[in-house]
C-alpha positions as CSV (number, residue, x, y, z in Angstrom):
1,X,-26.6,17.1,37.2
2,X,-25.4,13.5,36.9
3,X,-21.5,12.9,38.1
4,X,-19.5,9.7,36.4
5,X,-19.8,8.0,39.7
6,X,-24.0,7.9,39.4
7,X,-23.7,5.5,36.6
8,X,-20.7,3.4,37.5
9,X,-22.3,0.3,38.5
10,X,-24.0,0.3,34.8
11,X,-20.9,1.4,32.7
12,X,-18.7,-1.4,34.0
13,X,-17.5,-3.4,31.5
14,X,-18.8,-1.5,28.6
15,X,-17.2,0.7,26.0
16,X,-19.5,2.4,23.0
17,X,-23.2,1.5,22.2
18,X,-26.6,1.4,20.7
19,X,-28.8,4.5,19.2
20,X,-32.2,5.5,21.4
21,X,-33.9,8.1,19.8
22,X,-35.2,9.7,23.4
23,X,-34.0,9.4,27.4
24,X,-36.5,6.6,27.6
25,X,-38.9,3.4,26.4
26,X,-42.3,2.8,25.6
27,X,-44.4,5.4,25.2
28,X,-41.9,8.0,26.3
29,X,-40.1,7.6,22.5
30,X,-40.8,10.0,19.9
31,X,-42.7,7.9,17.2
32,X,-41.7,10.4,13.9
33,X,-43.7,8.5,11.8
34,X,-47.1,9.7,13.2
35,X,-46.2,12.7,15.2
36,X,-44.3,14.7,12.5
37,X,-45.5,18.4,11.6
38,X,-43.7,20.5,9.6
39,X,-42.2,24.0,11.0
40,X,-41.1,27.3,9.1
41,X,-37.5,28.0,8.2
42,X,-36.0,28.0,11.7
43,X,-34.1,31.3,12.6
44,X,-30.9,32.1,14.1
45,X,-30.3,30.1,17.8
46,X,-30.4,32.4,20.5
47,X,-27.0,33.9,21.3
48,X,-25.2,32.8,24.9
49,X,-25.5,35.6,27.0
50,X,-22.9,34.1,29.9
51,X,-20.3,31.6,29.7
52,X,-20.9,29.2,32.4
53,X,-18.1,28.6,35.1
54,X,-17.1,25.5,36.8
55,X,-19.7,26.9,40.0
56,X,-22.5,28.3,37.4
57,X,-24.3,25.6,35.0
58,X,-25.7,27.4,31.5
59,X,-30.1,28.9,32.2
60,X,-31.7,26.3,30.7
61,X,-34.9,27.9,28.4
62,X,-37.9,26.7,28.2
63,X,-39.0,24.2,25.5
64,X,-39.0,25.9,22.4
65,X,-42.3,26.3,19.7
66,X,-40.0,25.8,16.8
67,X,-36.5,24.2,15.9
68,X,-34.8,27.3,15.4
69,X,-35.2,28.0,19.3
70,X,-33.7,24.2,19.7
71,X,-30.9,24.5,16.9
72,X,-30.9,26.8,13.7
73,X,-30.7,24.5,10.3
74,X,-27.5,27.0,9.3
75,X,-25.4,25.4,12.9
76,X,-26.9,22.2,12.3
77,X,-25.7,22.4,8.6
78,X,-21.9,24.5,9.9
79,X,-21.0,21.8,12.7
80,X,-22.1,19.0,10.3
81,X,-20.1,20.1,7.4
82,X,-22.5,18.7,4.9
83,X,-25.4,20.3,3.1
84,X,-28.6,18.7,4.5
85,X,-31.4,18.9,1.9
86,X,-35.0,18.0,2.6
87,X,-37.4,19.5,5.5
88,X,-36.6,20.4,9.2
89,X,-39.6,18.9,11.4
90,X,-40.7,19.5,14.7
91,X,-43.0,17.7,17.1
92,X,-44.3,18.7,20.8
93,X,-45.0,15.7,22.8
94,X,-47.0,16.3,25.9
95,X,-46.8,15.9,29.3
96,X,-46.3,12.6,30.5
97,X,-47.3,12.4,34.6
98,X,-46.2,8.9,35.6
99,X,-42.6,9.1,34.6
100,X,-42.7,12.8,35.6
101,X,-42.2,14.3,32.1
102,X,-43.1,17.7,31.7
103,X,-42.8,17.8,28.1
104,X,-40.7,16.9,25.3
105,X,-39.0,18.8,21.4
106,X,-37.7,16.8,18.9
107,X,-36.2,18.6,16.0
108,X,-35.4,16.5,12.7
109,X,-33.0,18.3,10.0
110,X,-32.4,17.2,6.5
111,X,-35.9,14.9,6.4
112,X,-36.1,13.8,2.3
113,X,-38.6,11.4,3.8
114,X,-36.4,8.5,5.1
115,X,-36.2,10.3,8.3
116,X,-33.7,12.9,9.7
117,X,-30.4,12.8,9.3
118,X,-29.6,15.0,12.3
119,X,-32.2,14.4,14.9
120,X,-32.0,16.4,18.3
121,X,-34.9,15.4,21.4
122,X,-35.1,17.6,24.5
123,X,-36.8,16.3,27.5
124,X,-38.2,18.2,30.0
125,X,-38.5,16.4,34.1
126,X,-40.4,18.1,36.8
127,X,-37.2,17.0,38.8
128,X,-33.7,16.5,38.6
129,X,-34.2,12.7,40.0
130,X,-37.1,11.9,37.4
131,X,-34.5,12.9,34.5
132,X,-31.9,10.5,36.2
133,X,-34.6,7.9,36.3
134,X,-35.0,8.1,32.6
135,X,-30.9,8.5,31.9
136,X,-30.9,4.9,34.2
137,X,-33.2,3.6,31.9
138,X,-31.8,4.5,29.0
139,X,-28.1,3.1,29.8
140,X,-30.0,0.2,31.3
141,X,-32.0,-1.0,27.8
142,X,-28.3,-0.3,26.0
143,X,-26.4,-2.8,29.1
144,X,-29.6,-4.8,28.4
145,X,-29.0,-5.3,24.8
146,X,-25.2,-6.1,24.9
147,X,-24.1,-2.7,23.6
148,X,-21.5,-0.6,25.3
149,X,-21.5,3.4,26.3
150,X,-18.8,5.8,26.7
151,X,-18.7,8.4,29.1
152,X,-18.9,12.2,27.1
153,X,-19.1,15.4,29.5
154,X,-21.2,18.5,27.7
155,X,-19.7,21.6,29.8
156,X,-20.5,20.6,33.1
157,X,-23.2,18.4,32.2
158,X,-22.6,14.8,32.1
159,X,-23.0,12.5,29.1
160,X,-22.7,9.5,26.8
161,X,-22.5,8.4,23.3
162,X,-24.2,5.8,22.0
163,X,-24.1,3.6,18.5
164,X,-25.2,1.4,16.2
165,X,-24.7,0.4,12.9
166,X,-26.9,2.8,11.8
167,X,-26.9,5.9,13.9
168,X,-24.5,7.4,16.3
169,X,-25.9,9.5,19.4
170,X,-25.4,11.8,22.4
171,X,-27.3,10.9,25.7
172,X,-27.0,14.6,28.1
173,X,-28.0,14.6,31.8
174,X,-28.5,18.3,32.3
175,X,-30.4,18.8,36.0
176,X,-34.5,18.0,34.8
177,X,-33.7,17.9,30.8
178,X,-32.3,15.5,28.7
179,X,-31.2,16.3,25.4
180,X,-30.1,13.4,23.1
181,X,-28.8,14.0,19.4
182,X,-28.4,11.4,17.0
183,X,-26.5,11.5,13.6
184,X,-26.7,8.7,10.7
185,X,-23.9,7.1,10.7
186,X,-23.0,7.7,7.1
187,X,-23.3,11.5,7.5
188,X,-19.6,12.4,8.8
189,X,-16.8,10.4,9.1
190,X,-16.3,7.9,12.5
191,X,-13.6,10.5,13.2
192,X,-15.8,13.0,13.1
193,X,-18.9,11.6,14.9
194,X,-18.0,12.7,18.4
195,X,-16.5,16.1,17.8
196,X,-20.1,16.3,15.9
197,X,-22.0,15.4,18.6
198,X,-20.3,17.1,21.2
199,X,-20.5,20.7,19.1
200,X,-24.6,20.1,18.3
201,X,-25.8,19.0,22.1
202,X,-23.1,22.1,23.3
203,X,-25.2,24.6,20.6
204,X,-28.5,23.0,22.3
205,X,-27.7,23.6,25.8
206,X,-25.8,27.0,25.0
207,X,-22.7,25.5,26.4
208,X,-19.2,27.1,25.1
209,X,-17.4,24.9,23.0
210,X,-14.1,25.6,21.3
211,X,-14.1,25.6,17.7
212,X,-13.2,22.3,15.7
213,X,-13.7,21.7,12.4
214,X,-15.0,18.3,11.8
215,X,-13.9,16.0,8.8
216,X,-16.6,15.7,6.5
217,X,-16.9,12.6,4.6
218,X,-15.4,11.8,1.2
């Protein structure tokens, strides 16, 4: 698990940020465009059976076969507070040995063929210090590009949003997974976006959350 401090020297001087669509660059993004396939009607997300403590991190699963093991379409839809329409996609990415990636999710919800609206990547690391690589790199391409990220803990996991004109997402350092989750910007209100965020990765990583009611937008 990543602490503020492991990121300091990158975050100085920085504020909010750009949109990645996965914990990395290169070949280590999700390319939706070629890799979609098309899942069943997700079912209900599997129900917390603990709630953490400040000593005990949440059991992280293993990397689901379908998007309702990731994040149900109805929580997606309930945190959201918007219908989404369209399809729910999934994609398995395999193993990927030379940046120690042991596999990778990505979920897209509310796909009318313009992409997701709500799209949600888990990342799977065959060590804790192979996910921090790919967290560096990520908050290094963002520094990189002149954009600026703000720190956003996920339980005890630690995190940061990110945004563009375009997209607004969630960047979690959870042990050897990252999950990001990224929202069109248009989709809630800017009040909203990082009570949004913050409820969705929380619902990924089975991490307690108290209940907020985002404003949707008008």
């Amino acid at each position: 698990m990543r602490t503020n401090g492991g990121h300091g020297w990158r975050l100085l001087g920085l504020a909010t940020v750009v949109v990645l669509a996965g914990c990395s660059s290169g070949e280590d993004e999700p390319d939706a465009a070629t890799e979609l396939l098309f899942s069943p009607e997700p079912t209900a997300s599997a129900p917390v059976t603990a709630e953490p403590t400040a000593e005990q991190e949440p059991t992280l699963e293993p990397l689901q076969n379908d998007c309702g093991g990731v994040i149900a379409t109805a929580d997606v839809v309930r945190i959201v507070g918007v219908p989404l329409p369209g399809e729910t996609t999934y994609v398995f990415a395999d193993a990927l040995p030379d940046i120690g990636r042991a596999g990778r999710v990505t979920c897209g919800y509310g796909d009318e063929g313009d992409g997701p609206k709500v799209e949600v990547t888990v990342n799977d690391y065959e060590s804790e210090q192979a996910a921090d690589d790919r967290i560096d790199v990520t908050l290094q391409a963002a520094s990189e590009r002149g954009n600026e990220v703000r720190d956003q803990p996920i339980g005890p996991y630690q995190g940061y949003v990110l945004a563009d004109d375009d997209d607004a997402s969630i960047v979690v350092d959870a042990g050897p997974r990252t999950v990001v989750v990224t929202l069109q910007r248009d989709l809630v209100s800017a009040q909203a976006e990082v009570v949004v965020l913050d409820q969705l990765a929380s619902t990924v990583l089975r991490v307690p959350t108290e209940t907020v009611e985002p404003e949707a937008e008008e």
